[in-house]
C-alpha positions as CSV (number, residue, x, y, z in Angstrom):
1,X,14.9,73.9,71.2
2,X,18.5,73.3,71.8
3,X,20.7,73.7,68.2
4,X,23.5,72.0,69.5
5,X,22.9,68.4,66.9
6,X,21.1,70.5,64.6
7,X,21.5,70.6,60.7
8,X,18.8,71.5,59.3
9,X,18.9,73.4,55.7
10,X,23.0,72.8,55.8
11,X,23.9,71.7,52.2
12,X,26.1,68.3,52.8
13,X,27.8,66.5,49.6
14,X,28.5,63.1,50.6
15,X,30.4,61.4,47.5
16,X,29.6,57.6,47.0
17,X,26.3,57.9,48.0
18,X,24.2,55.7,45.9
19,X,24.5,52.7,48.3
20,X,26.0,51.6,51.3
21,X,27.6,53.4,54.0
22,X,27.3,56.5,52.0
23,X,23.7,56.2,51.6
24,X,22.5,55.5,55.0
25,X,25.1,58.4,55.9
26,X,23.2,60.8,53.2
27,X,19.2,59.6,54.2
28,X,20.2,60.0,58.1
29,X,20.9,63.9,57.6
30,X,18.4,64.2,55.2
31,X,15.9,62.4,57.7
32,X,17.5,65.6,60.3
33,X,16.7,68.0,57.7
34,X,20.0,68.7,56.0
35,X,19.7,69.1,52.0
36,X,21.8,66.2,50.8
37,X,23.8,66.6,47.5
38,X,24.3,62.8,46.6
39,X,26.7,61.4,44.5
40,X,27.8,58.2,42.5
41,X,29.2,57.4,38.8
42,X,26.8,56.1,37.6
43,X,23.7,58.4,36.9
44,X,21.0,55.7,36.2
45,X,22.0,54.1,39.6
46,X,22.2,57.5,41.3
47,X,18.9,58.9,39.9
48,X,17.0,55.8,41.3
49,X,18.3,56.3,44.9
50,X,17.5,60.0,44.8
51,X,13.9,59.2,43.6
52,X,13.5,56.8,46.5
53,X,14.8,59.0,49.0
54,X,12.6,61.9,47.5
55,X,9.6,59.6,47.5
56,X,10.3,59.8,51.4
57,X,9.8,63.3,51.8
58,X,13.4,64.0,51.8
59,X,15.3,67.0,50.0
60,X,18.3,65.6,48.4
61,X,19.4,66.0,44.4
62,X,21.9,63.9,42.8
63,X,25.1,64.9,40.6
64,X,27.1,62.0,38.9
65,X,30.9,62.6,38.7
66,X,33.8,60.3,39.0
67,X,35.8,61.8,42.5
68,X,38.9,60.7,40.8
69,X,38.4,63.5,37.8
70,X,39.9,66.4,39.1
71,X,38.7,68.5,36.1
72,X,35.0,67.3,36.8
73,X,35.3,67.3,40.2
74,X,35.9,71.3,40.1
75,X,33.5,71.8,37.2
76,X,30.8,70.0,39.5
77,X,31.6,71.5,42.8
78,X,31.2,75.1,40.8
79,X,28.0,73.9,39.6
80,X,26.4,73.1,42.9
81,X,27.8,76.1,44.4
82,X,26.1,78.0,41.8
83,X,22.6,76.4,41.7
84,X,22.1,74.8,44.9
85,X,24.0,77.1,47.6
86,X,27.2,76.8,49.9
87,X,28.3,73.3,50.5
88,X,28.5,73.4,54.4
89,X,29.6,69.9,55.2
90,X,31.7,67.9,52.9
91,X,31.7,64.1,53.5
92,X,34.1,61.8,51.8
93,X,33.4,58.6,51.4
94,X,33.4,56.6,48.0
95,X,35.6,53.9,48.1
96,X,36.3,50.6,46.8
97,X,38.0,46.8,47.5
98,X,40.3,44.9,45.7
99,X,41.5,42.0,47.4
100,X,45.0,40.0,46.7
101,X,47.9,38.8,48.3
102,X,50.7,40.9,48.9
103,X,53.0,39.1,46.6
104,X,50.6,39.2,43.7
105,X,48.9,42.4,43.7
106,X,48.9,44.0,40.4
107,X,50.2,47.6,40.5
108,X,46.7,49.2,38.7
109,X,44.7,47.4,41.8
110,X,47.0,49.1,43.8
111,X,46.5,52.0,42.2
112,X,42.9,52.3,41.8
113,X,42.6,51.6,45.6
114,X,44.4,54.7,46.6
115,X,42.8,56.9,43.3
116,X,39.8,56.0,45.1
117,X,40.2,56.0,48.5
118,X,42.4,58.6,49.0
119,X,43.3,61.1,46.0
120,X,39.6,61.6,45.8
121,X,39.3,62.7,49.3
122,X,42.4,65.0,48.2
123,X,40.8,66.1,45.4
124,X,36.9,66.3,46.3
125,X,38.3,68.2,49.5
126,X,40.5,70.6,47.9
127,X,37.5,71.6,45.1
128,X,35.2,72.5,48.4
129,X,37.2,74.1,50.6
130,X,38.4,76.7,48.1
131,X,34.5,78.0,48.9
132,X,34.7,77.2,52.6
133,X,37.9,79.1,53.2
134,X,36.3,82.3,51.8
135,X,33.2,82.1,53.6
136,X,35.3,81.0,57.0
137,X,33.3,78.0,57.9
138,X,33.0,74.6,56.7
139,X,33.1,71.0,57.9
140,X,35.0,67.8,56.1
141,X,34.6,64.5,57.1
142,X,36.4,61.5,55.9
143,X,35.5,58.0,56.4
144,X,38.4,56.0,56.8
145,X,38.6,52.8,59.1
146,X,39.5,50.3,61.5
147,X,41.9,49.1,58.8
148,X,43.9,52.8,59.1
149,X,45.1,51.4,62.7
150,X,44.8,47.2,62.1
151,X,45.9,45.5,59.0
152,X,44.4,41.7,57.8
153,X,45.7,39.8,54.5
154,X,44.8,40.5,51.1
155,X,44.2,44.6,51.8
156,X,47.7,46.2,51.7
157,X,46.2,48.4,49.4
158,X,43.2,49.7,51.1
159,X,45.1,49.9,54.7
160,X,47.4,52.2,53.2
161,X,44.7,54.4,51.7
162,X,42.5,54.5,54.6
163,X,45.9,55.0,56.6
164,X,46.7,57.9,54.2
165,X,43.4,59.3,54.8
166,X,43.2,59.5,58.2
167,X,46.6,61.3,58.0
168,X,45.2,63.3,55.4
169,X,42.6,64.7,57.9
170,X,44.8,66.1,60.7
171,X,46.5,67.4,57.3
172,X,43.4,69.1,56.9
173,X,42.7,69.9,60.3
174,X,45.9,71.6,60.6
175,X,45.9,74.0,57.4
176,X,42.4,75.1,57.5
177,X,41.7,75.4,60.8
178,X,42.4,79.1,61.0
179,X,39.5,79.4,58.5
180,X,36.9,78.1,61.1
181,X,37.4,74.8,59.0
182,X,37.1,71.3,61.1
183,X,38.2,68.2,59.5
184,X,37.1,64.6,61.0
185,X,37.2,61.7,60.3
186,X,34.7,57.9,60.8
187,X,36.8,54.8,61.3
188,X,33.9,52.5,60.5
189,X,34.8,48.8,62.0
190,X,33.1,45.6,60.0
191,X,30.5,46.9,58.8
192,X,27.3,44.9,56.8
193,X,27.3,46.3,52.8
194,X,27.9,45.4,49.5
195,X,31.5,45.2,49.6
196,X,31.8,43.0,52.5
197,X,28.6,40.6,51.8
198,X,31.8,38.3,50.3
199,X,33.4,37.8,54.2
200,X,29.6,38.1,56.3
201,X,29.2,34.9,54.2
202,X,32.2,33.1,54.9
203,X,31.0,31.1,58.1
204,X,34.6,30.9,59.6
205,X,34.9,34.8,58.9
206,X,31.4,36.0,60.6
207,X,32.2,34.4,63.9
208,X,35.6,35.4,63.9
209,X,34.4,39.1,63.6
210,X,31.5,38.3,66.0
211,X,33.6,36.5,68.4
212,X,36.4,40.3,68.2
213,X,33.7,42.5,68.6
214,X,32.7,43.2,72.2
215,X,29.5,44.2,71.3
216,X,29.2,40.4,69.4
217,X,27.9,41.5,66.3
218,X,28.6,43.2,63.0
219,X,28.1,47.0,62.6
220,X,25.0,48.0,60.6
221,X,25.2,51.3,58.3
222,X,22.6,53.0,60.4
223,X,24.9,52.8,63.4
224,X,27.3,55.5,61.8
225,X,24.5,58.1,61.2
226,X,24.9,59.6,65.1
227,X,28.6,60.0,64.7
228,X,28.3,61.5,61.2
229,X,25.4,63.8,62.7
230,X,27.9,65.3,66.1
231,X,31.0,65.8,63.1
232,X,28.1,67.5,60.8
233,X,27.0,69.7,63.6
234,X,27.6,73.0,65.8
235,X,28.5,70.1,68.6
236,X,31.6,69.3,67.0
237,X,32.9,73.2,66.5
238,X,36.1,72.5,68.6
239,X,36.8,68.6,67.5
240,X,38.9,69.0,65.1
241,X,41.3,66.2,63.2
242,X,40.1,63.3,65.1
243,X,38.9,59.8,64.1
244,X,35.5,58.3,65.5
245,X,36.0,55.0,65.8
246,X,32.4,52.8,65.2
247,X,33.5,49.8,65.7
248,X,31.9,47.7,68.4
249,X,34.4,48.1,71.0
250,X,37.1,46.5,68.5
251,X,40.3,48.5,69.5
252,X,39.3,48.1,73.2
253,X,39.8,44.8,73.4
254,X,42.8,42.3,72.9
């Protein structure tokens, strides 16, 4: 059987796990046989998703921590190192939305936004690859966005830290590459999840998107599995600091 896609018993941490992107990310390699670390902050939440995804016959575990906690994030990282094995594929992808106009938003929305976006990836990143570089292999990949190469209104905040991020990766790419270390990155286009339910909504904003979108419809979670798998897998040994754009055909089209 040809290895080339294959991850079976690789030990993948995908942070913000517990829903969304990050979930259907996290079940797709556990549905190829990866063991999937998942991980939100909120344990309850997080403990519920790993018991439904066990309930499938999948091997994944759960470990709550808060990406933006430095001091936990390294405590954490040690831990799974320690009881689970080498963390093979690191996949960052928590992140969050808080929408305003330019001209009125507040500094700690600001903030949060890039704390969560991108420091974590910084952080979660720098934790796992001090155990990557000394075994001289490892994959990260980041999930940025369309918004790292398109602004809209009302997201200055989360274009800059998905712009940051995808800058952050050929950082990445760059500086560990001579430890066998490849960093990618996903630049997911509109995507149906919780945090854009708001704008799928909004009649006037669902056929705008449909009506951009070559393909004439918005992404679903599941379609960013294959691209996650290739970046996960011995296929993707020489790609290295590159976004994958999923996004229907978006930046192909004016």
């Amino acid at each position: 059987m040809d290895k080339l896609f294959d991850i079976s018993g690789r030990i993948i941490l995908v942070t913000g796990s517990s829903q969304g992107i990050g979930l259907s990310i996290a079940r797709g390699f556990a549905r190829n046989g990866a063991k999937v670390i998942l991980n939100g902050r909120d344990p309850e939440k997080l403990q519920k998703v790993v018991c439904e995804l066990k309930g499938e016959g999948y091997d994944v575990m759960g470990y709550a921590f808060d990406v933006t906690n430095q001091t936990m994030v390294i405590k954490t990282v040690d831990i799974i190192e320690q009881e689970v094995g080498p963390i093979g594929v690191l996949v960052n992808n928590a992140g969050i939305h808080r929408r305003a106009p330019f001209e009125s938003l507040s500094l700690s929305d600001w903030q949060m936004v890039m704390d969560t976006n991108l420091t974590s990836a910084f952080i979660v990143s720098q934790a796992v690859a001090r155990y990557m570089i000394k075994r001289r292999q490892g994959k990260i990949i980041n999930i940025t966005s369309l918004n790292a190469e398109a602004a809209r209104p009302t997201i200055a905040n989360y274009c800059s830290a998905k712009g940051g991020l995808k800058m952050l990766t050929k950082s990445l790419a760059t500086e560990l590459g001579k430890y066998n270390i490849q960093a990618n990155a996903i630049g997911p286009g509109y995507i149906e999840t919780e945090l854009t339910a708001v704008l799928a909504a909004d009649p006037e904003f669902d056929s705008w998107v449909k009506k951009e979108v070559p393909l004439g419809r918005w992404g679903k979670t599941e379609d960013l599995i294959g691209a996650a798998i290739f970046l996960a897998s011995p296929a993707s040994d020489y790609v290295n600091g590159h976004t994958l754009y999923v996004d229907g055909g978006w930046q192909a089209s004016l």
